[in-house]
N, C-alpha and C positions, 0 to 999 in steps of 0.2 A: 504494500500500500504506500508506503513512502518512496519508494524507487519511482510510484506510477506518477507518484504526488510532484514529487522535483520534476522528473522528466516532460510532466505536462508545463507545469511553468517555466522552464526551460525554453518549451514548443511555442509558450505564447509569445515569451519574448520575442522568439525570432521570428513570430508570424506579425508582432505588432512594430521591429525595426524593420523586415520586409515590406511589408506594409504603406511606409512610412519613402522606403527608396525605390519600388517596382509602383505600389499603388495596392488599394485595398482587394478593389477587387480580382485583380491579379492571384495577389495571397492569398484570400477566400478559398477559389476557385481550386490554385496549386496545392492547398492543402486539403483541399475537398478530395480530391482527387487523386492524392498521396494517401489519404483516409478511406476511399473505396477499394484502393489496392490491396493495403494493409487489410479489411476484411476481408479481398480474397485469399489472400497470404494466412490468414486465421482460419479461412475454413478447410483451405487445402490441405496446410501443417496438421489441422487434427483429423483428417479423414485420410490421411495419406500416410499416419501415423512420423510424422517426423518426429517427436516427442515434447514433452512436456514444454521443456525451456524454451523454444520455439512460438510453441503455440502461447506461451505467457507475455514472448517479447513481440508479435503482431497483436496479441490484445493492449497492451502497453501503448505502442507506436499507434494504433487504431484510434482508440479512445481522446491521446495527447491531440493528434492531428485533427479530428474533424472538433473536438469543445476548444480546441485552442483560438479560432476562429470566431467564438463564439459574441463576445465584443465586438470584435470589426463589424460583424453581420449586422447586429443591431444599430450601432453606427450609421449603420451604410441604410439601413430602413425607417430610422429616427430622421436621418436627416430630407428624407423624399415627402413625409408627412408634418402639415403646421402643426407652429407648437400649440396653437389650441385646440389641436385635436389629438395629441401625443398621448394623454391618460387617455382615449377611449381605446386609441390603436395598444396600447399593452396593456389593458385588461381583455383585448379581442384573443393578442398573441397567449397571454394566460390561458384562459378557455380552450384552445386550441392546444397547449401543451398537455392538456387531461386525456388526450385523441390518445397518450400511449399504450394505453392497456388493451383500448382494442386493436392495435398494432399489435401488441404483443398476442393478443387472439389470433389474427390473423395470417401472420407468422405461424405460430404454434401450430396451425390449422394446413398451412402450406409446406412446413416442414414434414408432418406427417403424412401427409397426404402425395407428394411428389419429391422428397426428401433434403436434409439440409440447407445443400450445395445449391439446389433451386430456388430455397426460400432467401439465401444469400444475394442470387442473381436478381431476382426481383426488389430483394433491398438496394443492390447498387444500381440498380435501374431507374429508381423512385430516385433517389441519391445525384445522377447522371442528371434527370428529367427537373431536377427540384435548382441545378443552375443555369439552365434556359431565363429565366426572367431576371439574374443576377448578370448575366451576360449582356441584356438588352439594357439594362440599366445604365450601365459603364456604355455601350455604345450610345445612348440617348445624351451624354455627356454633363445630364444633372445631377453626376457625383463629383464632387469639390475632394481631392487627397491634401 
């Protein structure tokens, strides 16, 4: 827990001084991305029996990479909406963070049902599909770094 603990903030550092000399959305993306790998490196390592330490250090690199981001992102959707309407837009994003249990249903339900590896692929698919409007943002050019 503490290796995962430093390592993440480690990750934000370098995702918030990247950030900072490429651009947000750049880093977002690059670590988004880095972060969909890293689960397929997690599901592979435990289905392919690579062993334990393996599959510990792509859940490690997994987890740092995609929540390291996790400021810039908000950042970067704070600053597209007025600030008079900033509380309504993060009690929306709350509400919407409760979605994960039936994720996690759903998942559960597609793991079983057509197995791990699959439900993996559909996760980085959603993952892949979920920076299409992050992409259009940065090229519409109403993000200020």
């Amino acid at each position: 827990i503490i290796t995962c603990s430093l390592l993440s903030i480690f990750q934000m550092k370098i995702a918030f001084s990247l950030g900072i000399k490429v651009g947000r959305v750049e880093t977002v993306c690059l670590f988004e991305l880095i972060g969909i790998f890293t689960t397929y490196l997690l599901v592979l390592s435990s289905q392919e029996s690579w062993g334990d330490a393996y599959t510990i250090l792509f859940y490690v690199l997994h987890k740092g990479f995609i929540k390291s981001t996790d400021g810039i992102t908000k950042g970067l959707i704070m600053q597209q909406i007025p600030r008079d309407e900033r509380g309504k837009w993060a009690s929306y994003q709350s509400a919407l963070n409760k979605g994960t249990p039936v994720a996690a249903l759903l998942g559960g339900w597609i793991a079983d049902r057509y197995g791990l590896l699959r439900c993996f692929e559909v996760s980085m698919a959603i993952e892949l599909f979920a920076l299409i409007p992050l992409s259009f943002l940065h090229r519409s050019g109403r993000v200020v770094d």
